[in-house]
VEXGU-35596 format. One record per residue (C-alpha): z, y, x. Coordinates in steps of 0.1 Angstrom, whole numbers, plus 5000, padded with zeros to 4 digits. Example, Ala and Ser with C-alpha at 12.3 -4.5 7.8 and 13.67 -1.06 7.14 Angstrom:
2
<atom <5078,4955,5123>>;
<atom <5071,4989,5137>>;
***
This chain:
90
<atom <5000,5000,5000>>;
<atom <4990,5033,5014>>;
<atom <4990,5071,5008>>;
<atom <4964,5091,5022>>;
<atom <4958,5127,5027>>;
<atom <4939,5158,5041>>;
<atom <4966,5181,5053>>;
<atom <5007,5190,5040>>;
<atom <5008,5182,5005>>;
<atom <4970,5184,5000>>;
<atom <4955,5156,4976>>;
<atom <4973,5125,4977>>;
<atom <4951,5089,4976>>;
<atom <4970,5052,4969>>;
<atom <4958,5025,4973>>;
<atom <4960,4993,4991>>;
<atom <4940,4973,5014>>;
<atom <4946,4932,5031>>;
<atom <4929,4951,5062>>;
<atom <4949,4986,5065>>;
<atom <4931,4994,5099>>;
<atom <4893,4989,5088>>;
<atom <4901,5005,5057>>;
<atom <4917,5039,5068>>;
<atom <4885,5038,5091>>;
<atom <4860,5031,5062>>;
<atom <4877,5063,5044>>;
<atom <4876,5083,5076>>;
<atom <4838,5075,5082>>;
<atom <4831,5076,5044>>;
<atom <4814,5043,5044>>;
<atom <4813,5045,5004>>;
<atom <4807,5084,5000>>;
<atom <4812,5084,4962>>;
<atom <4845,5078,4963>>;
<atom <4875,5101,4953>>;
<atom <4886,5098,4993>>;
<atom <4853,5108,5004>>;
<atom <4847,5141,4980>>;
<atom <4883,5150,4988>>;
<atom <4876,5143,5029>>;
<atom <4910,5125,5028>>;
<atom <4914,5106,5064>>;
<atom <4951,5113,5078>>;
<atom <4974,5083,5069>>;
<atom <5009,5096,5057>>;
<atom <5026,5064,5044>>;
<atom <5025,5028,5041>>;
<atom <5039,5000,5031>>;
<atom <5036,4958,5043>>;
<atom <5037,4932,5014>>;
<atom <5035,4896,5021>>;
<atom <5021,4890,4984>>;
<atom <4986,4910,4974>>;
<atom <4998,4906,4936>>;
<atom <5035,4929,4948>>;
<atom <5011,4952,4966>>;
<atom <4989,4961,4935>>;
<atom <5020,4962,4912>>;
<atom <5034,4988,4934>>;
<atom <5002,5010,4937>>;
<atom <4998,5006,4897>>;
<atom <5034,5021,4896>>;
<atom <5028,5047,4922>>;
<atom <4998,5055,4907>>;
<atom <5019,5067,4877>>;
<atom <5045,5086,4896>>;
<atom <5048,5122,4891>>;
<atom <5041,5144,4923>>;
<atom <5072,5152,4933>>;
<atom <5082,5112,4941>>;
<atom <5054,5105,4962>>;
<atom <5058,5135,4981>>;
<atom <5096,5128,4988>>;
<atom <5090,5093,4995>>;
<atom <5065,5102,5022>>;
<atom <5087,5127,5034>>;
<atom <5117,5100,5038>>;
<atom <5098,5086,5063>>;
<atom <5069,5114,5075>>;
<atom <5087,5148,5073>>;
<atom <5060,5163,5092>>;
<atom <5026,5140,5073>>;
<atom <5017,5130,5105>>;
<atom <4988,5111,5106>>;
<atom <5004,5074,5110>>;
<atom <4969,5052,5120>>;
<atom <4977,5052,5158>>;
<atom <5009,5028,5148>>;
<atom <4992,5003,5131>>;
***
């Protein structure tokens, strides 16, 4: 489960990949330039999250999905006070 951005609370994307490395790198080179990543040029990785179990991992992205602003921005911050970009730790 990821959240990805542009810059400091700009547009938020979640989603959630079984390949978090080629993934964030098909958003950054907007492999599929249609999508809501690509119009919004979102490439700077500010949170994620390791499940064992694909099915967990889309229940939590359908639930984040529905969160109102101010939760996903203080659960990033928990972690990434700063939204750094987080891709060179993978």
């Amino acid at each position: 489960m990821t959240s990805i951005t542009n810059k400091i609370n700009g547009v938020l994307y979640i989603g959630f990949s079984n390949d978090l490395k080629r993934r964030i790198k098909q958003h950054r080179n907007k492999v599929h330039p249609n999508t809501f990543s690509a119009r919004y040029n979102l490439n700077r990785l500010v949170y994620f999250e390791y499940f064992i179990n694909r099915e967990e991992a889309l229940i939590r992205e359908k639930r984040m999905k529905k969160w109102k602003r101010e939760w996903k921005t203080s659960l990033i911050e928990e972690s990434n006070l700063e939204w750094k970009d987080l891709f060179d730790i993978l």
